[in-house]
N, C-alpha and C positions, 0 to 999 in steps of 0.2 A: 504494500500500500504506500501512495507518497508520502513523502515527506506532512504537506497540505493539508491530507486527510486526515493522519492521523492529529496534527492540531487541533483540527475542526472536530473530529471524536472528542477530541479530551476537552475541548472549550466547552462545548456540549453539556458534557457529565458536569462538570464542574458547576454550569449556570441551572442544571436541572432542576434543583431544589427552589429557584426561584419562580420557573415556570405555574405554579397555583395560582401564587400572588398576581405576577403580569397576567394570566389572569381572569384574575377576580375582575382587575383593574381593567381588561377589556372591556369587561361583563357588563361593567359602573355604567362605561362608558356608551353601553350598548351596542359595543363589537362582536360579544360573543351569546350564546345561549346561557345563562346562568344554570337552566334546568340541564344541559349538557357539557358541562365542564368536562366529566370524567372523560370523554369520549376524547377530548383535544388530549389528556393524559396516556390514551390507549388501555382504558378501562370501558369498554361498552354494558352496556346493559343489557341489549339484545342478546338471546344465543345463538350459533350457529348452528342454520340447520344441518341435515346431514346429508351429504351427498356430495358432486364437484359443485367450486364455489370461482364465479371470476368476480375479481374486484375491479373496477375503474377507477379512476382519480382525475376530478380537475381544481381547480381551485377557487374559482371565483364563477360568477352568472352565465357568460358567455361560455366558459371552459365545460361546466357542468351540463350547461345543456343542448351544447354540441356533442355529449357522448349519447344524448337517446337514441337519434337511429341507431348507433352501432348497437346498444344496447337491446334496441328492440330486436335487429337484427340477428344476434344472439341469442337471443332467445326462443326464436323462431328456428333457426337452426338446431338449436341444442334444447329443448324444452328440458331437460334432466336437469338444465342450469340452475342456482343460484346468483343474482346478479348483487352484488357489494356495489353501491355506489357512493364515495365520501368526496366530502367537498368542504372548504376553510372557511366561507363566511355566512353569514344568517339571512342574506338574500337570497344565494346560490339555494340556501336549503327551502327557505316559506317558498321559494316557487316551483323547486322540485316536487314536495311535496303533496304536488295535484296530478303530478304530470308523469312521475315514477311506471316503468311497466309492471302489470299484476305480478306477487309476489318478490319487487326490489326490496332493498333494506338499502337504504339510507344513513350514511353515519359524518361524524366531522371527524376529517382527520385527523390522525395526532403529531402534537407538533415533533419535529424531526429531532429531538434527544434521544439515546441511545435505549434510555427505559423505556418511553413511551410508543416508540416505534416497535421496540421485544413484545409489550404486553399485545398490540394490534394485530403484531404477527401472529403470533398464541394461540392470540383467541380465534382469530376468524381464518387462519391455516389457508389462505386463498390457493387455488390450484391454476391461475393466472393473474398476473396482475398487467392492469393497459392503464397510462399518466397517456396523461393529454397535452400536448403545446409544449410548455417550457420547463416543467417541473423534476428539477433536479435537486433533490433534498439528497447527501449523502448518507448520512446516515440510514434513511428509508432504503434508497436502492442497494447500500451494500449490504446492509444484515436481510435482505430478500434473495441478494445472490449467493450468501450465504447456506441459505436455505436452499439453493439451486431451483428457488421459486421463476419461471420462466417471465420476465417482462418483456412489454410492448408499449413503445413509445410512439404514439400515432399522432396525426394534423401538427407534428413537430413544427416547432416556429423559435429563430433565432435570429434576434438582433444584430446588426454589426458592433457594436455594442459591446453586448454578449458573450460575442466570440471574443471580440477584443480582451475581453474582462479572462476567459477562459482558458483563452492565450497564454495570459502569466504563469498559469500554474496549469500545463499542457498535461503531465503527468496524472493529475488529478482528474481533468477533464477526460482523457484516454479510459482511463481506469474506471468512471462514472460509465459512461458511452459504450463501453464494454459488457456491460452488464444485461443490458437489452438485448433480447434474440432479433428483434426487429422492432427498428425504425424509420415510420414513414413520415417524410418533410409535406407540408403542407406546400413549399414551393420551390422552382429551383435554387434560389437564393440561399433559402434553410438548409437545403442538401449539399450546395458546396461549405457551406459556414463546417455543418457537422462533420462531412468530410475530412475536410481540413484540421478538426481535431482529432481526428481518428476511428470517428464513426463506419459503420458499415452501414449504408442508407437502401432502402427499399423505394419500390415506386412510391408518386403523389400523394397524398391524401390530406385532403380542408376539410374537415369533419361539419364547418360553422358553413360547410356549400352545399349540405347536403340536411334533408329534415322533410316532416310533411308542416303544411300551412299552423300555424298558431290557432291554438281554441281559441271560442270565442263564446260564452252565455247567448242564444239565440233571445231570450225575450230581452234581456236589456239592452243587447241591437235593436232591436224593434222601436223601445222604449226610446233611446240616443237618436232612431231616425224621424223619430215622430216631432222630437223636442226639434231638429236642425231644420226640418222641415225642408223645402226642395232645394234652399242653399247649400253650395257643395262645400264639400270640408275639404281644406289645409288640414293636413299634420302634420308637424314639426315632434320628429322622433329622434330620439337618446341626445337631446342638447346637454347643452355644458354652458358653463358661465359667460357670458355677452351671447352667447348664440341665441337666447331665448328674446332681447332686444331687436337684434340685427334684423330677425327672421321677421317679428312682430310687424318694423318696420317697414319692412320688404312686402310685407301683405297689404300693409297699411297704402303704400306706394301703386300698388295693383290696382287698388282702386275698384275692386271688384264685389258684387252684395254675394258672400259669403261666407264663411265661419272658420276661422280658428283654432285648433287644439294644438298644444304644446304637454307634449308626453316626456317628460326630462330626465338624464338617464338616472338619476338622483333627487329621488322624487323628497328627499327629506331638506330642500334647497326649496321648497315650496315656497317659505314665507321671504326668502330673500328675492325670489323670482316675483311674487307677488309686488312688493316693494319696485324693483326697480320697472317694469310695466306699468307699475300707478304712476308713476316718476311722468312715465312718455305719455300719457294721457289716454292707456286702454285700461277700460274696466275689466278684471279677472274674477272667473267664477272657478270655484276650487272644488274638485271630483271631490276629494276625502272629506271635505265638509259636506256634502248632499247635497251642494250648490246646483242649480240647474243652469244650464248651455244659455247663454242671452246672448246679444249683438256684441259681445266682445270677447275676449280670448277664454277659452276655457281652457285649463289646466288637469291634465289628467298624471295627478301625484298622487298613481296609485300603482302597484305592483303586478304583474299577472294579467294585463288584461292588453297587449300590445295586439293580440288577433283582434278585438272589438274593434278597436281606433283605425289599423288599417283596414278591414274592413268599410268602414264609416269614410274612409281618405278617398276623393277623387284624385289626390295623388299627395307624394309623402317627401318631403324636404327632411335628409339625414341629417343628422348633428356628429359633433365630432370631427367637422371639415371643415367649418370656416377661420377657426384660428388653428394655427401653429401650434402644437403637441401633443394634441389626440391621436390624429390620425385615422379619423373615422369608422365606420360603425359597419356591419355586416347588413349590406343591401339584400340581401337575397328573403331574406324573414319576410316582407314585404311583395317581392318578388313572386314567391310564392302565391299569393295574392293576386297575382293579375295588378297591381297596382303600381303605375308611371313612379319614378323614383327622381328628386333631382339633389345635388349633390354639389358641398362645396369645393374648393381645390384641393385641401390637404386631406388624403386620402391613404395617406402609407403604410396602413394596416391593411387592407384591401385593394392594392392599385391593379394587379390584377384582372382583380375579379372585375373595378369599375372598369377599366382600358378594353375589355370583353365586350362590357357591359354597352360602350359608347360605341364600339366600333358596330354592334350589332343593335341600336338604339332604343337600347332597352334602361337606360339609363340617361340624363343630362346634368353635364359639368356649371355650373354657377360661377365666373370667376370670383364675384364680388353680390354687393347687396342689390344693386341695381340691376344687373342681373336675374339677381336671384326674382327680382320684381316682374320682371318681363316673364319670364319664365310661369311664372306662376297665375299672370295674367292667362298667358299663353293657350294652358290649360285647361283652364275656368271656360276662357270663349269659345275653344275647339274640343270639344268633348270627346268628337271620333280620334282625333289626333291621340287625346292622352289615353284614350282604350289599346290604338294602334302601342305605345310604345308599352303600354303593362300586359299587352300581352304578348311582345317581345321580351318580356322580363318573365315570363310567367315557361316560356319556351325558354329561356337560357337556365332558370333553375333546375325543371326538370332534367335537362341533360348534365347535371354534377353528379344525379346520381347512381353514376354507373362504376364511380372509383368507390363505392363502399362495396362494390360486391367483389369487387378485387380484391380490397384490402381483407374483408371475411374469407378471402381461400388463404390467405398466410394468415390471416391469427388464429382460425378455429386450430388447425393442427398443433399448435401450441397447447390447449388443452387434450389432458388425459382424458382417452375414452370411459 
């Protein structure tokens, strides 16, 4: 083992005891489940049932619920399965937990010290385990390989960054990346990065390209289309701080008699979002208050219900693109939908997918706000037009998913019959 790792082991053990307290102190803060601590310590509650068991891992919202198809897929293949599904934060979990397939278990990770990771192993003895994206916790994947537990690191995605970072301590990173029987990069980019540390990489796979359409509650569609009445709906989805302004005004700019929704990826940002909107001179009516839809922006600062909204959208303006650091948000959710998509410039989490997207116009670019205006105008007046482009969106998604059945003839074999 390097040099690296073995620090990282003993940093670990050393800080282990503190692990309760930090925490509690999530907890306070509302970071963590209070009623699920033990589980970040790798004490579950749950038992294991009996039989083969694959676990998944992602870490956050997006991470977690780009593994259901595979998931589903899995289980559809292997019905004998057990499916383990853990995930680090408390919205990854309230919204999994609608959407789980029959007979998942659900759990929160444990954090990556050498106890907590022994007892998870223990207990739930996985007979695969599949990480998603970037999750590389030492400690996790070497007491797994220890166990000669077979992993699979799927929709891999790495930074330049990343690698740069990975770089320094090459030895460590080899050693990590060794560990996985198979790794599939979500893009070229990813697969030279991992290369170049020493990975052995498998074909594509973007797990976030592949999915069926978002549920949606049919009567409170109903209800949402009676309130908007024939005015068509603007959606402004997974914003971030100025983009809830920018967008507002860019509708305002359009000039057009229809409606609003601003769906924020951080819906706990409500009351500062509300504030800076009163500022510009739109009245806000707020989903988690029972507020109902009026002639100005409605805010839907609520979790779970992102199939409703696009649904409801004559087309859907992404967030995450008009300022510098995001890097934008996975257009296909949408997509799925039959639903026109427009988008601002910075996009580097998806460039991609949008460069597909545009080339085959299932997708449009926004340089800026004024833009964004026309654009949105655009839509509202030509209604054939924005059908035309979502249902070039609706055709580009369908065909992602033909690399999950790829990627299921390499990982099934990975589990024991």
């Amino acid at each position: 083992m390097s040099g690296a790792l073995l620090l990282y082991r003993a940093g670990t053990a050393l800080l282990e005891p503190l692990a309760p307290v930090l925490l509690q102190r999530r907890a306070r803060a509302g970071k963590e489940d209070p009623a699920r601590l033990g589980e970040r310590l790798g004490r579950p509650t749950t038992p294991r049932p009996a039989g083969r068991l694959v676990w998944l891992h992602g870490v956050s919202v997006g991470e977690t619920l780009s593994l259901l198809p595979l998931a589903k897929a899995l289980g559809e293949a292997r019905p004998d399965l057990t499916l383990l599904i853990t995930s680090g934060t408390r919205t990854s979990a309230e919204l999994l937990a609608g959407r789980l397939p029959t007979g998942a278990i659900h759990q929160y990770a444990p954090v990556d010290s050498p106890g907590a990771v022994t007892r998870f192993l223990d207990h739930w003895r996985p007979d695969l385990g599949v990480l998603v994206e970037s999750e590389l916790w030492p400690n996790l994947i070497l007491a797994a390989d220890r166990r000669a537990l077979p992993l699979a690191l799927v929709s891999a995605r790495m930074t330049q960054a990343s690698a740069d970072g990975w770089a320094r301590a090459g030895g460590a990173a080899k050693r990590l990346l060794s560990a996985f029987r198979l790794i599939l990069p979500q893009e070229p980019e990813t697969a030279a990065r991992l290369a170049g540390l020493g990975a052995a990489v498998g074909p594509e796979l973007n797990l976030k390209q592949i999915g069926e359409p978002l549920p949606c509650d049919a009567a409170e569609f109903d209800r949402l289309k009676a309130a908007f009445g024939e005015a068509p709906v603007i959606l402004a989805a997974s914003t971030h701080p100025g983009e809830e302004v920018l967008i507002a005004r860019a509708f305002r700019a359009a000039g057009r008699d229809a409606r609003l929704v601003i769906a924020p990826r951080h819906p706990d940002r409500a009351e500062a979002i509300c504030a800076e909107l009163t500022a510009e001179g739109f009245k806000v009516a707020r989903r988690s208050l029972g507020e109902a839809p009026g002639d100005g922006v409605y805010l839907a600062d609520t979790l779970g219900e992102m199939g409703l909204f696009f649904r409801l959208a004559r087309a859907v303006v992404m967030g995450g693109s008009f300022f510098e650091g995001i890097g934008g948000h996975n257009p296909l959710e949408p997509a799925r939908l039959g639903v026109p998509i427009v988008t601002g410039p910075h996009v580097f989490n998806a460039q991609a997918t949008y460069e597909a997207m545009f080339d085959e116009v299932a997708a449009i670019p926004a340089v800026d706000e004024a833009a964004l205006a026309r654009h949105i105008a655009g839509l509202i007046d030509y209604p054939h037009i924005a059908r035309r482009i979502g249902q070039a969106a609706l055709a580009h998604a369908g065909r992602q998913g033909q690399a999950l059945n790829r990627a299921l003839d390499l990982i099934l074999p990975l589990v024991p019959a």
